[in-house]
TIVO-2410 file (N, C-alpha, C; in nm, 3 decimals):
# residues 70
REC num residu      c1      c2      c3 atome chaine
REC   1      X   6.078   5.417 -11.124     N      A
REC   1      X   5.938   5.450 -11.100    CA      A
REC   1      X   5.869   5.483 -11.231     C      A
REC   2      X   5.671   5.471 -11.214     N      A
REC   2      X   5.680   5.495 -11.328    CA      A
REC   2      X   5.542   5.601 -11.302     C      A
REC   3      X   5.431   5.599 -11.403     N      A
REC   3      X   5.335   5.674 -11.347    CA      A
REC   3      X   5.223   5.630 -11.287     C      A
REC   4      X   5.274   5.544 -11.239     N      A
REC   4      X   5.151   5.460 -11.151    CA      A
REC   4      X   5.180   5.530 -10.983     C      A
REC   5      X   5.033   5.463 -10.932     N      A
REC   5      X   4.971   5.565 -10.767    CA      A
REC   5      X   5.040   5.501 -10.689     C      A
REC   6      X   5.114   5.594 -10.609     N      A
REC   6      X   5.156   5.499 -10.501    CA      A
REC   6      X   5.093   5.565 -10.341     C      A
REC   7      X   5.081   5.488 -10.266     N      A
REC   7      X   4.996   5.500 -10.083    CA      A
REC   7      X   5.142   5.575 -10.041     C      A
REC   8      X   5.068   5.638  -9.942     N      A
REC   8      X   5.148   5.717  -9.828    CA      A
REC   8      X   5.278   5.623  -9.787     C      A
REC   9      X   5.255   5.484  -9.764     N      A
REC   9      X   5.335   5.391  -9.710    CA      A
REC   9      X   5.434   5.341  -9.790     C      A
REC  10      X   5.372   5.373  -9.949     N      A
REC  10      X   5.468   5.324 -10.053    CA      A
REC  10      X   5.576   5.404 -10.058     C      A
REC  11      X   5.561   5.543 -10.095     N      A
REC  11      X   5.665   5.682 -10.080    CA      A
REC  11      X   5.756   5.634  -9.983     C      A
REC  12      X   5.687   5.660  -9.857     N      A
REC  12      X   5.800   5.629  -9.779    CA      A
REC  12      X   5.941   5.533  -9.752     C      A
REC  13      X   5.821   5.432  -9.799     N      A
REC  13      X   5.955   5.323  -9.836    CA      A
REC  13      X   6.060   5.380  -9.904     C      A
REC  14      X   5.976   5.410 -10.070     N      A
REC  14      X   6.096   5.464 -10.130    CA      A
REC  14      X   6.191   5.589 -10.100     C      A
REC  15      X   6.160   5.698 -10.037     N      A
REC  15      X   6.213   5.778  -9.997    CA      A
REC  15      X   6.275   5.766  -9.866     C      A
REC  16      X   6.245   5.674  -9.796     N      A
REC  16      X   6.305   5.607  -9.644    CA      A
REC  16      X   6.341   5.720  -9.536     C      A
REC  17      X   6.170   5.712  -9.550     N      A
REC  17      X   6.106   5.816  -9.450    CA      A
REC  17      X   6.007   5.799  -9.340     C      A
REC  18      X   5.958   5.816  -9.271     N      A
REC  18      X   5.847   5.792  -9.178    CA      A
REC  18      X   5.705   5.809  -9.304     C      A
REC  19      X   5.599   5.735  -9.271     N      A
REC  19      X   5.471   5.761  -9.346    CA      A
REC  19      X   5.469   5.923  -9.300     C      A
REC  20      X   5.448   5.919  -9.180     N      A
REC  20      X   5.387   6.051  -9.082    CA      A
REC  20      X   5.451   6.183  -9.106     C      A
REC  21      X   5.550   6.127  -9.276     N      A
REC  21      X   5.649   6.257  -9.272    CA      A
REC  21      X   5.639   6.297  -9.392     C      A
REC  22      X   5.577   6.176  -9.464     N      A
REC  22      X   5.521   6.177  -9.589    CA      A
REC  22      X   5.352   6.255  -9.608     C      A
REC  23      X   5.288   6.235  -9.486     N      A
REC  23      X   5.169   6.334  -9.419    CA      A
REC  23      X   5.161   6.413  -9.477     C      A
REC  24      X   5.300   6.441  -9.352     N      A
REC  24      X   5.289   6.579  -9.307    CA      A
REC  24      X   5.289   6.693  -9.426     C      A
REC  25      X   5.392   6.654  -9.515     N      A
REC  25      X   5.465   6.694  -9.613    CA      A
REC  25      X   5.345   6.759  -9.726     C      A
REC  26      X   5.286   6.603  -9.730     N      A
REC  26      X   5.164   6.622  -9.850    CA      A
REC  26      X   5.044   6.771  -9.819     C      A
REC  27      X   5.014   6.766  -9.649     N      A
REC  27      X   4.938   6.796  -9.571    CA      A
REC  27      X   4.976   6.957  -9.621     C      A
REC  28      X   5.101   7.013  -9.616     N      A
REC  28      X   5.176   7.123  -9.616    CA      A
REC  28      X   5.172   7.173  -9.750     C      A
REC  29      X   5.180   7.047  -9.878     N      A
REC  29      X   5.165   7.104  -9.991    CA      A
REC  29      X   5.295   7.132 -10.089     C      A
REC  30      X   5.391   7.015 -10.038     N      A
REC  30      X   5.542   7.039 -10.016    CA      A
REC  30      X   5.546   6.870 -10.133     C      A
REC  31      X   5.489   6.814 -10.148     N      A
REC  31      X   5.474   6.686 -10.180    CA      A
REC  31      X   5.372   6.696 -10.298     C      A
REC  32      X   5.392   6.643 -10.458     N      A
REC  32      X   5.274   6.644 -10.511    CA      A
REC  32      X   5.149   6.541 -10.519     C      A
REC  33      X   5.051   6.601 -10.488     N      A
REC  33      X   4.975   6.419 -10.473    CA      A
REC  33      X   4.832   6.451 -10.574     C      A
REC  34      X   4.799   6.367 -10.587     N      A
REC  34      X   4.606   6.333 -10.613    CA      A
REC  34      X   4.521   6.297 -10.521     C      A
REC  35      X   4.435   6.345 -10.529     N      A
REC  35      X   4.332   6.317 -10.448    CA      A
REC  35      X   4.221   6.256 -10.508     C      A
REC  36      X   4.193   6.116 -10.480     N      A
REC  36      X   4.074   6.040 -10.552    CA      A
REC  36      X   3.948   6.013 -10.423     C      A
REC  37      X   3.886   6.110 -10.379     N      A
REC  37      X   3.783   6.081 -10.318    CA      A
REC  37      X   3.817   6.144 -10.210     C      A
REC  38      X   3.852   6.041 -10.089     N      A
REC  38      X   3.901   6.082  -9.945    CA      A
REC  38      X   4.069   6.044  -9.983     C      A
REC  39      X   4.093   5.993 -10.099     N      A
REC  39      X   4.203   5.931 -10.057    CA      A
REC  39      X   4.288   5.991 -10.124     C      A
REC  40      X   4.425   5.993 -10.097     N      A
REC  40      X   4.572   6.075 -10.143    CA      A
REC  40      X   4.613   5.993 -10.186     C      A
REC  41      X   4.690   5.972 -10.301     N      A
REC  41      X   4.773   5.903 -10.352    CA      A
REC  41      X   4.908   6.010 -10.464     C      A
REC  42      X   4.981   5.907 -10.485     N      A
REC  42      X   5.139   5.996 -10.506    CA      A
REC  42      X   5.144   5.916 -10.673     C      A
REC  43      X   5.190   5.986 -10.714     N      A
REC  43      X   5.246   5.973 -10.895    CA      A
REC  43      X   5.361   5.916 -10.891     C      A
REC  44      X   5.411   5.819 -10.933     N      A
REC  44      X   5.526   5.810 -10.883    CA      A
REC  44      X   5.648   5.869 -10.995     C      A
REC  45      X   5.596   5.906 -11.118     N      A
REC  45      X   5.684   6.003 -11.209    CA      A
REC  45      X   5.674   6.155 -11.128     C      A
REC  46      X   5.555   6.133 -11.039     N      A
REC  46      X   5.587   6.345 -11.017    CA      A
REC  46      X   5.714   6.327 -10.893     C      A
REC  47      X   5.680   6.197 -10.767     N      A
REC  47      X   5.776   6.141 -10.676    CA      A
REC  47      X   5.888   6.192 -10.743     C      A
REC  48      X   5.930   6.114 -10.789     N      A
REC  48      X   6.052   6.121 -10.869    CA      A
REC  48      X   6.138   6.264 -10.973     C      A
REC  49      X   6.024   6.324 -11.032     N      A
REC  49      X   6.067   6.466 -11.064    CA      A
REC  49      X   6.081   6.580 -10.921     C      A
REC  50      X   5.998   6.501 -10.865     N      A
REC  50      X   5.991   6.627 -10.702    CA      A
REC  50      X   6.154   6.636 -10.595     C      A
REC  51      X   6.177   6.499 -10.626     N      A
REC  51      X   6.326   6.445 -10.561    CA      A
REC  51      X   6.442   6.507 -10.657     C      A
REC  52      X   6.446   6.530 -10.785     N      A
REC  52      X   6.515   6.509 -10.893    CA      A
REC  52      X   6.554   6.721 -10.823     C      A
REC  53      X   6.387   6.734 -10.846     N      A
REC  53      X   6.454   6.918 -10.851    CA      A
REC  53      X   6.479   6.915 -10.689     C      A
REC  54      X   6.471   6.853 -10.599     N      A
REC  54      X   6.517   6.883 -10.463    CA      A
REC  54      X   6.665   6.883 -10.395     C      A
REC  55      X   6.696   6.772 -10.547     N      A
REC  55      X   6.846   6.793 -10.573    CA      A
REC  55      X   6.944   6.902 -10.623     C      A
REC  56      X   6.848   6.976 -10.703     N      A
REC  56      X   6.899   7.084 -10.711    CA      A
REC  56      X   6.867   7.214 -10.676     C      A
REC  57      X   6.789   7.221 -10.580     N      A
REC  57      X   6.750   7.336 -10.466    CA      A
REC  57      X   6.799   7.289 -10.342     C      A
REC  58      X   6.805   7.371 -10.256     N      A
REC  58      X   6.864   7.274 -10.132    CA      A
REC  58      X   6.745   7.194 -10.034     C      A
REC  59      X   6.780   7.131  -9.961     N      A
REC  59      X   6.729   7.047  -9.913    CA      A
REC  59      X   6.577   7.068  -9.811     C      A
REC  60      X   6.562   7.208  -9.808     N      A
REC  60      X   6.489   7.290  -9.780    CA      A
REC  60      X   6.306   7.285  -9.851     C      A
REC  61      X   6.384   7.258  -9.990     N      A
REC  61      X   6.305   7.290 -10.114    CA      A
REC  61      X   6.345   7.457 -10.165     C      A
REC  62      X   6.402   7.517 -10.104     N      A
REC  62      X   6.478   7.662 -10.139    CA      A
REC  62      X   6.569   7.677 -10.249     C      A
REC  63      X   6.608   7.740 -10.338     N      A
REC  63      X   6.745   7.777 -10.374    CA      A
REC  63      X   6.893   7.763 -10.283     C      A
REC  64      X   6.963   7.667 -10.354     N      A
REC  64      X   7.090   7.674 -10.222    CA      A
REC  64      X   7.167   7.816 -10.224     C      A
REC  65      X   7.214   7.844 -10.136     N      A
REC  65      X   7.304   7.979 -10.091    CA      A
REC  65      X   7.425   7.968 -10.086     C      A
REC  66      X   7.535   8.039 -10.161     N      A
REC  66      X   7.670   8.008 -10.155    CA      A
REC  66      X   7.706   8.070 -10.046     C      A
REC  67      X   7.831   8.041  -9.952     N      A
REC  67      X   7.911   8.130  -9.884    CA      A
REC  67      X   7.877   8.314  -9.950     C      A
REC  68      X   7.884   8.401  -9.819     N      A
REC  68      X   7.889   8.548  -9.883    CA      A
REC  68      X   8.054   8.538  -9.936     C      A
REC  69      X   8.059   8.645  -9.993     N      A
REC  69      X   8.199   8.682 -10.071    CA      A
REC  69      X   8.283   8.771  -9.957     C      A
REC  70      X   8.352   8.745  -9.930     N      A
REC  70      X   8.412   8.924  -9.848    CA      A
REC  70      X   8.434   8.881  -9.692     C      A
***
């Protein structure tokens, strides 16, 4: 990917997701996007840094949690 805009429909592809989940997501504020007018569009370098740290938080978007000790 690079830093070019990608549509709701594009993400999804790449992330192989529902559009409607890609929405939702954006909608929530969970997703980074631009807004050019009425319209949303996705970075596809931020896409890609957003996935990158989701890999290393858990899947949540949280900090992962080890087992307690004891």
């Amino acid at each position: 990917m690079s830093g070019s805009l990608l549509t709701a429909a594009e993400v999804a592809k790449v992330l192989g997701v529902p559009k409607s989940w890609v929405y939702e997501q954006s909608r929530r504020g969970r997703i980074p996007t631009v807004t050019l007018g009425r319209y949303r569009r996705y970075r596809a370098d931020a896409i890609e840094a957003w996935v990158k740290e989701l890999e290393t938080a858990g899947s949540n978007g949280l900090p992962k949690r080890g087992r307690p000790i004891g």
